[in-house]
Structures are given as structure tokens and as C-alpha cells.
C-alpha positions in Angstrom: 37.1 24.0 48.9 33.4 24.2 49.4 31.6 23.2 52.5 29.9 19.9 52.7 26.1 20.3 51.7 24.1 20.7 55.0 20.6 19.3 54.2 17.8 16.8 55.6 18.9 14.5 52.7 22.4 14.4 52.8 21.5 14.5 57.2 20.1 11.3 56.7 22.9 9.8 54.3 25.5 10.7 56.5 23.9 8.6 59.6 22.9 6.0 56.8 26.5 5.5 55.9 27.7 5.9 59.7 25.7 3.5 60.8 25.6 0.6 58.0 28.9 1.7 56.1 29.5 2.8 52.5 26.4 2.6 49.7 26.5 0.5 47.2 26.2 3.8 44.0 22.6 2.3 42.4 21.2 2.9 46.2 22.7 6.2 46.2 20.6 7.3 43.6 17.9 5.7 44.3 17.6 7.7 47.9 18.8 10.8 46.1 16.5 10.7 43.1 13.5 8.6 44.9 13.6 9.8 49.2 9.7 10.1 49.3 10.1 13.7 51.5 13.2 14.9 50.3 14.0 12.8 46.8 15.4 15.1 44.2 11.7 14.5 42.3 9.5 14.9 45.3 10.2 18.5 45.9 10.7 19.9 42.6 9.6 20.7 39.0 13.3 20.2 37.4 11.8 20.7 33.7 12.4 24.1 32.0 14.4 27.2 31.9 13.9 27.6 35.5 14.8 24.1 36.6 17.4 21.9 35.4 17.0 20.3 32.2 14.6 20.3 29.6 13.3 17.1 27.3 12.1 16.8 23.6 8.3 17.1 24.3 9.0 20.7 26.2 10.9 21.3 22.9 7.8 21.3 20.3 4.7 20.2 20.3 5.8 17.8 16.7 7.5 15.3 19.1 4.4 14.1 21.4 2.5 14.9 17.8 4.2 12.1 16.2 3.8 10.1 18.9 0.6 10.2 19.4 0.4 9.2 15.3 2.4 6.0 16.1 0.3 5.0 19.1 -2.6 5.4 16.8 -1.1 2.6 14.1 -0.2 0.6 16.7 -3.9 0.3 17.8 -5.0 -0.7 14.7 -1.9 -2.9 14.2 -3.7 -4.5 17.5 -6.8 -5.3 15.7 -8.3 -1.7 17.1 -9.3 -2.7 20.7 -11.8 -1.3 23.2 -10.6 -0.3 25.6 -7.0 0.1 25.4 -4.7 1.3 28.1 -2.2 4.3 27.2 0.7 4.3 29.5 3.0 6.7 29.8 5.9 6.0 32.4 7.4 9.3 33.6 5.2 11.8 32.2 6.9 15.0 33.0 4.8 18.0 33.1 2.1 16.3 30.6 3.1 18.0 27.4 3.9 14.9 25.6 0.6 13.3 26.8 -1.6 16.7 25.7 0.4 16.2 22.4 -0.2 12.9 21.9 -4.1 13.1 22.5 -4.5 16.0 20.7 -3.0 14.5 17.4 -5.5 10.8 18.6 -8.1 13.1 17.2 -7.1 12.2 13.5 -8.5 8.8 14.3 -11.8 9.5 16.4 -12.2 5.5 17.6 -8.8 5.2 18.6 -9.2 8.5 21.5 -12.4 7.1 22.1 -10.9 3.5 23.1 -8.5 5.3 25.0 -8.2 4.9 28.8 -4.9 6.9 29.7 -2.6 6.0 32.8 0.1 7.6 34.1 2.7 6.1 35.9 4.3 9.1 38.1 6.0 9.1 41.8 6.2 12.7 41.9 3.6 14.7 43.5 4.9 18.0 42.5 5.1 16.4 38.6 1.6 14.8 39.2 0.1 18.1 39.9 1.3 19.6 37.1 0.2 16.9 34.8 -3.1 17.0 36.1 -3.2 21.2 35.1 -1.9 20.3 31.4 -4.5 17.6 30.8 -7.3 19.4 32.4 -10.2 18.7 30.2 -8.3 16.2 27.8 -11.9 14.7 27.1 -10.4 11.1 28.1 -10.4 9.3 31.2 -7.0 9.3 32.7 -5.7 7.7 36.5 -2.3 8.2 38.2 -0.5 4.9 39.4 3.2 5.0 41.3 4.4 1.8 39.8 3.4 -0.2 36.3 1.8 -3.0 38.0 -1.0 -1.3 39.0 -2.2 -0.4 35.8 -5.2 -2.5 34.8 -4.4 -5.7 32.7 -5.7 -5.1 28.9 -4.0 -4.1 25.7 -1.6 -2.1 26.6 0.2 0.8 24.1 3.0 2.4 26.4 5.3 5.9 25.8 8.6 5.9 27.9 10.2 9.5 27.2 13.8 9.8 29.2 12.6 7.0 32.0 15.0 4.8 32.0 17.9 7.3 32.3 17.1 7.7 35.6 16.9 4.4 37.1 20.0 3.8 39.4 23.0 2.4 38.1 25.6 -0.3 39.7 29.2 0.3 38.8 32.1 -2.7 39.2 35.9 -1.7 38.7 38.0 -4.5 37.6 41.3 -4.5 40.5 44.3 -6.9 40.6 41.8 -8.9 43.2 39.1 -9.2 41.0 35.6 -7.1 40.1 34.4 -4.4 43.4 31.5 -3.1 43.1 31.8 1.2 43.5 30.2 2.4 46.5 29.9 5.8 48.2 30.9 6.8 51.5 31.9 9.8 54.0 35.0 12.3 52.8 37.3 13.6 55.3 35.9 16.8 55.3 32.3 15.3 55.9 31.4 15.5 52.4 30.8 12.2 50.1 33.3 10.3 48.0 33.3 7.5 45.6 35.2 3.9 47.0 35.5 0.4 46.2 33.8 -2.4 47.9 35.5 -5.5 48.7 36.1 -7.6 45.4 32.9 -10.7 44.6 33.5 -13.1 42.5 29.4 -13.0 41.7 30.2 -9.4 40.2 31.6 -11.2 37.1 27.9 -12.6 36.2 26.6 -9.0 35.5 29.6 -8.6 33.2 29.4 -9.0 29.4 31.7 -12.2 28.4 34.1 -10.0 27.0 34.7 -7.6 29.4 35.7 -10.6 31.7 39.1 -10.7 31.1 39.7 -6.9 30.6 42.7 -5.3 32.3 42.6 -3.4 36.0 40.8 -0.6 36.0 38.3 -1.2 33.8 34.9 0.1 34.5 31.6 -1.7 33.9 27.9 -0.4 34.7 24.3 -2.0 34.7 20.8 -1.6 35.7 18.9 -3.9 37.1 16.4 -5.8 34.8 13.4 -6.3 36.6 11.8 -3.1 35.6 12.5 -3.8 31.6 11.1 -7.3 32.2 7.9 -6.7 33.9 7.1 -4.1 31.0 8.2 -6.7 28.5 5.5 -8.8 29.7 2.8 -6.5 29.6 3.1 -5.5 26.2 4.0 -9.4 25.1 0.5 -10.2 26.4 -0.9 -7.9 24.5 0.5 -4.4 22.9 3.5 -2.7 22.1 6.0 0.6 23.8 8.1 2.6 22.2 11.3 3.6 24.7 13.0 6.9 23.9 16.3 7.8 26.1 19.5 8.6 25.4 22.2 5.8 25.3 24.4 3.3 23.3 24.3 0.6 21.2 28.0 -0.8 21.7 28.1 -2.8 24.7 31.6 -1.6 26.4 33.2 -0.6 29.4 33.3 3.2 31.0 31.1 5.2 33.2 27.8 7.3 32.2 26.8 8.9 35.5 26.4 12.4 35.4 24.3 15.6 37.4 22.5 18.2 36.2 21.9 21.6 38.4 20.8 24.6 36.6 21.4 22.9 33.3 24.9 22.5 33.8 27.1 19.6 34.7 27.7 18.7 38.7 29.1 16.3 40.9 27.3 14.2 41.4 28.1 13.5 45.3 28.1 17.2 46.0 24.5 17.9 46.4 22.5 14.7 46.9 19.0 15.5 46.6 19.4 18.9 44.7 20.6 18.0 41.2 19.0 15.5 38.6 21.0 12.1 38.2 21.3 10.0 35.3 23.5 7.7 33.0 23.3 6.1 29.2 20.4 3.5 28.5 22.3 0.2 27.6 20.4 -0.4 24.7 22.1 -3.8 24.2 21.3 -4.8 27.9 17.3 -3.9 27.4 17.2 -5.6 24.0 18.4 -8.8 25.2 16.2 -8.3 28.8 12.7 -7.6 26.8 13.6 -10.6 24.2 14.3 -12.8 27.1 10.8 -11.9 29.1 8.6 -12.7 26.0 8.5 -9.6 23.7 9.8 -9.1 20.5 12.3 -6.4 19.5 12.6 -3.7 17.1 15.5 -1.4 16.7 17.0 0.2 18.1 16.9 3.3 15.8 18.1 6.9 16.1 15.5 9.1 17.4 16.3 11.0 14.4 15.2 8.1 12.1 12.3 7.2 14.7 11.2 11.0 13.8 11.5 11.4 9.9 9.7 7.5 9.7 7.2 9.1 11.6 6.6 12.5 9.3 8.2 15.2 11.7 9.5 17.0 8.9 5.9 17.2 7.2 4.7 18.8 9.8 7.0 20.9 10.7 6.0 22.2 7.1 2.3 22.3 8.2 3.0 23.7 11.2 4.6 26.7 9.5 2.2 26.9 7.1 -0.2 27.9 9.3 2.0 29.8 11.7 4.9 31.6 9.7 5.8 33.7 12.2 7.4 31.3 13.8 9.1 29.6 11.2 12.4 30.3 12.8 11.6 28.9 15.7 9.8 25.7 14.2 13.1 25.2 12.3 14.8 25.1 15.4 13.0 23.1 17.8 13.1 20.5 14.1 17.2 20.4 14.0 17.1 19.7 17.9 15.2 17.1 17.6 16.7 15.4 14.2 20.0 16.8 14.4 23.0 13.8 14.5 26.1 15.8 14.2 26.6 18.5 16.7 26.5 18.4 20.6 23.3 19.8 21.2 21.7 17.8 18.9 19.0 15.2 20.0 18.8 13.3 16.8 22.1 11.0 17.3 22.8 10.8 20.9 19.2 9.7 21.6 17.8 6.1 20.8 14.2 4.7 20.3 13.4 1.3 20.6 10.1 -0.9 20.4 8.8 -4.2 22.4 6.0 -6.0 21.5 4.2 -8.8 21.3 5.6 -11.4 18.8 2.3 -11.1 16.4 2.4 -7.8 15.8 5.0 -7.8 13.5 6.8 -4.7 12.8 6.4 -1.3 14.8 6.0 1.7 12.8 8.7 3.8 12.6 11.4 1.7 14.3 13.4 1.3 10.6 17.2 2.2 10.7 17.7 5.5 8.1 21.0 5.9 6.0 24.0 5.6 8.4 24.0 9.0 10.8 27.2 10.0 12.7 26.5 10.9 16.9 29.3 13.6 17.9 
């Protein structure tokens, strides 16, 4: 048996639990994921060989390419405004932003209407997106939260965002619906529980699920932050949201850790391993819809991709580089694969909100049916 993880973060749970009893799980991730001194992302590039993951744009340059291709149509979809805000929520390291301007060049207005925010609360991300997009020609301005970007016509990019925003979990007992909280081990360590059942816990469950038998698992997010984006772009513009997830609204848990690009426990090492769980498409669909924007998809990133030409450039990219032809092949099947595990193409989802007169987004069309592993 290992030793209970002796840090400042998991110091300051301990005494947090001790002194105000177990927390519910979305607050647990939110202290390990967000403490502002010793938050998973304030002390850490987790992107990479050397950290703990690694996300489509650090893949090949094609994804944030075609990306930056749709943000263009988009803006002239929008009757071609100046200025126009690019948002990008989460930006990483600032690869998919430096992609994304680079291919803005093809239509010379559109990067010159361009005023690009980025809405980061990592300073140890920040800096490294301010080295990437060092001389990106464009003005550009860092914000901590979406509402202090300037109001205008808005074209946002959310790239793995939403995966990481906490997640509530309610087991259904012989009592009722508890919500799943986490609290001190034994051993000093920290251990899942269940909260006292509430009746209210039944609201945030899907009709269905209702009646399901003991022991059933449910898990949401709260909708606030899908709303307020919802609005933005029903005022005036359009994002495109790419994260992994489901379509079929059902029971079961998502949670998971990533250290060292390998699955961890997640209560094991609070503050030192990246925590996330499946996008509920279904849930942020109906949230945007119900806050004013329209819907489109979702679609698999897969189709999102091909719609978008990935696989023509792919071809020009190797065309002028065919010494790396292998590797351009490969980075293409992550991206676009839909049957094996490490594919991205299945197991990842794209989706677009808008504002109702836009009509529809480019890209966001279903393809022939695909099967996820």
C-alpha cells in the first residue's frame, strides 16, 4: 500500500475536509484542477511527451489549419465584420491558435478584422502561448474568464475545454439519489463516499433515469458556463466545441486521471495528475438551444475534419514535404481514425452554436455512419 500523497494541495484538502466534512466530487476537481498556487494547471505545462497528455493541435499542424479555414467561412457567413473577436477558450500551448492564423492568411480581410482573445487561467500555459504567437502580426489579449472579452461579433475555438470542467456524480440508493462526495481514508489518504440522499438530486436527472434501479450512476456539469457562451455567439457569431464525449444520454461514470500519460486514481494525487470526464453532448445541446443559440451537430470530429478538407491537405502537405509522408499519414489516421483505441476520429465530437440567422455552420454535417471502439 502506498503512502498518502504529502503535499501543500492535498495539506490543504485534508484540513478542508476536517474542518467542513466530505466534498461534494465537482469541488474536488475544481480545487485540484483550478487551486490558484498549487491547481494541477498553475504549476505545470501538462502538454507533450514530457507531461501528461497530448491534444490534436500538438498532433499536426492540419488540425488548427482547418480550423482556422472554418473560422474564415464563418466570418463571411457573418456578413464579414470589422472587427471581429477570435476566442479561443483553453488555448494550450498556442499551437492551434498559430495554426489557425497562419491558414487566416488565405483570406487577407478576415486576419486583418481579427482581434484575438485568449481565455486562459494558467500562467505557466499563458507564457507559453505568448512565446508561440510571438509576432503573429495580430493583436491578441489574455482574459481568465469569457466575460471579459469585449462585446462584438464573436467567432470562438473550444479545443478539449469542456472535459475539464468539474463533474457532479449522484448514485441512486434504496433511500433515494446521494450525491458522491470525497472524504479522508483510514490511512489518511482520500476516498470516494455518499452524501446523505436529496430529493432535489432528481431534477438534474434525465426523466428516464428517474426510476432506474439502486446503484445507478448519473453525472453532470453545471450549465452556466455553456449558457453564457451560448449567448455571446446568439448575439452575434458562432463556436465550434471539440472534446471528447457521447451522444446517448445514460447512466455510468467518465471521471478519469492522467499522470505521465497513463491512467491514475484519481484521489491519489490531487493536484499532480490531469482530471477529466466525457462532454454530455446531449446536456450542452439542449443548454445552448435553451440560452438563445441555435445548434448544429453534433458530428464526429472525423466528419468535422474530412468536411473541412484535412485529407487535401494532408496531400499538399506531403507534396511539398515527402519526407515526412509517413509521419503526415500518421498524425491524419489519429486524427480521422473511428475504429481503434487510439484513434481520435470516433471518440471525439464537434459541435457548433450560433446565432439563429446564420444558418448552417460549415462542416458540422454528419458523414456515412462511423463505428467509435
Amino acid at each position: 500500500m502506498t503512502s498518502p500523497l504529502v503535499s501543500p494541495l492535498a495539506d490543504l484538502l485534508r484540513r478542508k475536509i476536517a474542518d467542513h466534512g466530505p466534498l461534494p466530487l465537482a469541488e474536488w476537481m475544481a480545487v485540484c484542477l483550478g487551486h490558484p498556487e498549487h491547481g494541477y494547471y498553475a504549476t505545470r505545462d501538462p502538454l507533450g511527451r514530457a507531461g501528461d497528455f497530448v491534444t490534436a493541435p500538438e498532433i499536426s499542424q492540419m488540425f488548427g489549419e482547418v480550423l482556422g479555414l472554418w473560422a474564415a467561412a464563418v466570418w463571411q457567413q457573418m456578413g464579414a465584420p470589422v472587427p471581429v473577436r477570435l476566442v479561443e477558450l483553453g488555448p494550450g500551448r498556442g499551437t492551434m491558435m498559430a495554426d489557425i492564423l497562419r491558414a487566416a492568411r488565405v483570406l487577407p480581410g478576415f486576419r486583418a478584422a481579427l482581434r484575438v482573445h485568449l481565455v486562459e487561467t494558467s500562467p505557466v500555459l499563458a507564457e507559453r502561448q505568448r512565446e508561440s504567437l510571438a509576432g503573429a502580426g495580430v493583436p491578441i489579449a489574455w482574459h481568465r474568464d469569457l466575460g471579459e472579452v469585449p462585446d462584438g461579433p464573436t467567432i470562438l475555438v473550444a479545443n478539449e475545454f469542456f472535459d475539464a470542467f468539474p463533474v457532479h456524480q449522484a448514485e441512486k440508493t434504496r433511500d433515494g439519489w446521494c450525491e458522491r462526495q470525497v472524504g479522508l481514508a483510514p490511512d489518511g489518504g482520500f476516498a470516494l463516499r455518499l452524501g446523505p440522499a436529496d430529493p432535489n438530486l432528481a431534477e438534474r436527472i434525465p426523466e428516464f433515469w428517474r426510476v432506474a434501479p439502486s446503484g445507478t450512476l448519473f453525472e453532470w456539469r453545471d450549465e452556466a458556463p455553456v449558457a453564457a457562451l451560448a449567448r455571446r455567439v446568439a448575439a452575434g457569431g458562432a463556436a465550434l466545441v471539440i472534446d471528447y464525449g457521447h451522444v446517448d444520454q445514460g447512466p455510468g461514470e467518465t471521471l478519469q486521471a492522467m499522470r505521465g500519460h497513463a491512467f491514475a486514481d484519481p484521489f491519489s494525487s490531487p493536484g499532480e495528475a490531469d482530471l477529466t470526464a466525457h462532454v454530455d453532448f446531449v446536456a450542452l445541446a439542449a443548454t445552448a438551444g435553451a440560452a438563445g443559440a441555435a445548434v448544429h451537430g453534433p458530428v464526429t470530429q472525423a466528419s468535422l475534419l474530412k468536411n473541412l478538407g484535412i485529407e487535401a491537405r494532408a496531400a499538399a502537405l506531403k507534396a511539398t514535404n515527402p519526407d515526412r509522408a509517413a509521419e503526415i499519414d500518421a498524425a491524419l489516421a489519429r486524427l480521422v481514425d473511428t475504429k481503434t483505441k487510439t484513434g481520435m476520429g470516433g471518440l471525439f465530437k464537434a459541435i457548433g452554436l450560433a446565432d439563429p440567422a446564420l444558418g448552417p455552420l460549415p462542416g458540422l454535417i454528419a458523414g456515412p455512419t462511423e463505428t467509435a471502439p
